[in-house]
C-alpha positions in Angstrom: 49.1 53.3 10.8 47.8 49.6 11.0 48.6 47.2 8.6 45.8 44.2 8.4 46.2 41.6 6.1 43.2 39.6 5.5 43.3 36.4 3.2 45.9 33.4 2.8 49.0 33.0 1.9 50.7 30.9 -1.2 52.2 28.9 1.8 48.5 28.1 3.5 47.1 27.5 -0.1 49.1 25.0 -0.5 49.7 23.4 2.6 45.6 22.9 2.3 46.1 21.4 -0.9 48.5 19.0 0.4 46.2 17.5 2.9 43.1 17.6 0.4 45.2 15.4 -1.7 46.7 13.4 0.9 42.8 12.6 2.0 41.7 11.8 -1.8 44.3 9.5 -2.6 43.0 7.2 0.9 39.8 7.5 0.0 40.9 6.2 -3.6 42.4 3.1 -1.5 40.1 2.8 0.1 37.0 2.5 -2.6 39.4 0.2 -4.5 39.8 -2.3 -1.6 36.2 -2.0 -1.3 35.5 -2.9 -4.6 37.8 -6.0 -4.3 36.3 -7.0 -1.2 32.9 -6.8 -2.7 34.0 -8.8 -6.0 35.3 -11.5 -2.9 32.0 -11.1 -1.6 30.4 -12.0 -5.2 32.3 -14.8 -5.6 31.8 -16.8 -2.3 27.9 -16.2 -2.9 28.4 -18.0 -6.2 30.3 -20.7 -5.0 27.4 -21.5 -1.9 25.2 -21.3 -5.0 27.2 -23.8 -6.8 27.7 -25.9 -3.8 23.9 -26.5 -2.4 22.5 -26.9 -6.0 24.0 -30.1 -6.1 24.2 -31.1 -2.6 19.8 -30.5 -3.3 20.0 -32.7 -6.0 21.5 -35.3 -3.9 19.5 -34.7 -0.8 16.0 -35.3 -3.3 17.9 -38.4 -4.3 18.0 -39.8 -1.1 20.1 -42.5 0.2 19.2 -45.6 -2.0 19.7 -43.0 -5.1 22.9 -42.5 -4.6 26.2 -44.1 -4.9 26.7 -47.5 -3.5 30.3 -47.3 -3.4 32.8 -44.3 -2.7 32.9 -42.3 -5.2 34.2 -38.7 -6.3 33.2 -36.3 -9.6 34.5 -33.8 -10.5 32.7 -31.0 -12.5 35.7 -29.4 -13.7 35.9 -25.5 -14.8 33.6 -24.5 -17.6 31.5 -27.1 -16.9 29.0 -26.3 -14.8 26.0 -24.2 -16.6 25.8 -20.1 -15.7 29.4 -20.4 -13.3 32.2 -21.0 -15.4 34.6 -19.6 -13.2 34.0 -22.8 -10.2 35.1 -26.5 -10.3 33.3 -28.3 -8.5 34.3 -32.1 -6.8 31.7 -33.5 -5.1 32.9 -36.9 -2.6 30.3 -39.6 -1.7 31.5 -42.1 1.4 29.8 -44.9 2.0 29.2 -46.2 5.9 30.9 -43.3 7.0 31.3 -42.7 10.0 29.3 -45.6 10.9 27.5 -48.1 8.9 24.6 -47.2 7.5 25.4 -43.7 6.4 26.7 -41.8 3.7 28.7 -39.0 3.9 28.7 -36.0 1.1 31.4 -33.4 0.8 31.5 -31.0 -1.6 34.3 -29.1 -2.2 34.0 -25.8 -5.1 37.2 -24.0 -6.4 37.7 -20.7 -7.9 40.3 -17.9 -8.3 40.3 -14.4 -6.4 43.0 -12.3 -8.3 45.2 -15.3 -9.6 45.1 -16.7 -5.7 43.0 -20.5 -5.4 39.7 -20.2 -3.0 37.5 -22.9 -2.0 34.9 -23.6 0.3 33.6 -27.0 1.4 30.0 -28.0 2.8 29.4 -31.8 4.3 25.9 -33.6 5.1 25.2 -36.9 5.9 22.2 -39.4 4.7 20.7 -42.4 6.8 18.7 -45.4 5.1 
């Protein structure tokens, strides 16, 4: 007489529910460093925001209506209307690199997780 077993073992059962685990818990990594990467993501888009709102304002100021002289502000944190989270410093140099321009850098801080980020954008304006 033949003996046939059909079905799974205890063993199989739970060697399967070993590697289903195994693949949820990377996938849970994985969604979580997604999420953080986004949130990253969020936060440089602010910061451009923050950044070329004022470098606009000083591009429709134009050269003469600017600073005459070097100069630096600093819009520190809370400061700045709908991004509390961003300092911004924004650097005005006069005949730099040559005479008869100005050169704008502006530089805009924030935290990611308790670590500093920044990100800096430069133009220049003639007479």
């Amino acid at each position: 007489m033949k003996n046939c077993h059909n079905g799974f073992t205890l063993v199989d059962m739970m060697i399967a529910l070993l590697l289903l685990t195994i693949g949820l818990l990377g996938m849970a990594k994985l969604t979580v460093a997604i999420i953080f990467g986004n949130q990253a993501s969020n936060m440089v888009t602010k910061a451009a925001i923050v950044a070329e709102s004022k470098m606009e304002d000083i591009r429709r100021s134009g050269y003469k209506g600017i600073a005459a002289v070097d100069t630096t502000n600093t819009d520190d944190f809370n400061e700045i209307n709908n991004f509390p989270d961003f300092q911004r410093i924004t650097a005005i140099y006069v005949d730099t690199p040559v005479e008869g321009l100005k050169t704008v850098t502006i530089k805009v801080n924030w935290r990611v997780r308790k670590r500093p980020k920044s990100m800096v954008i430069s133009t220049m304006l003639t007479k």
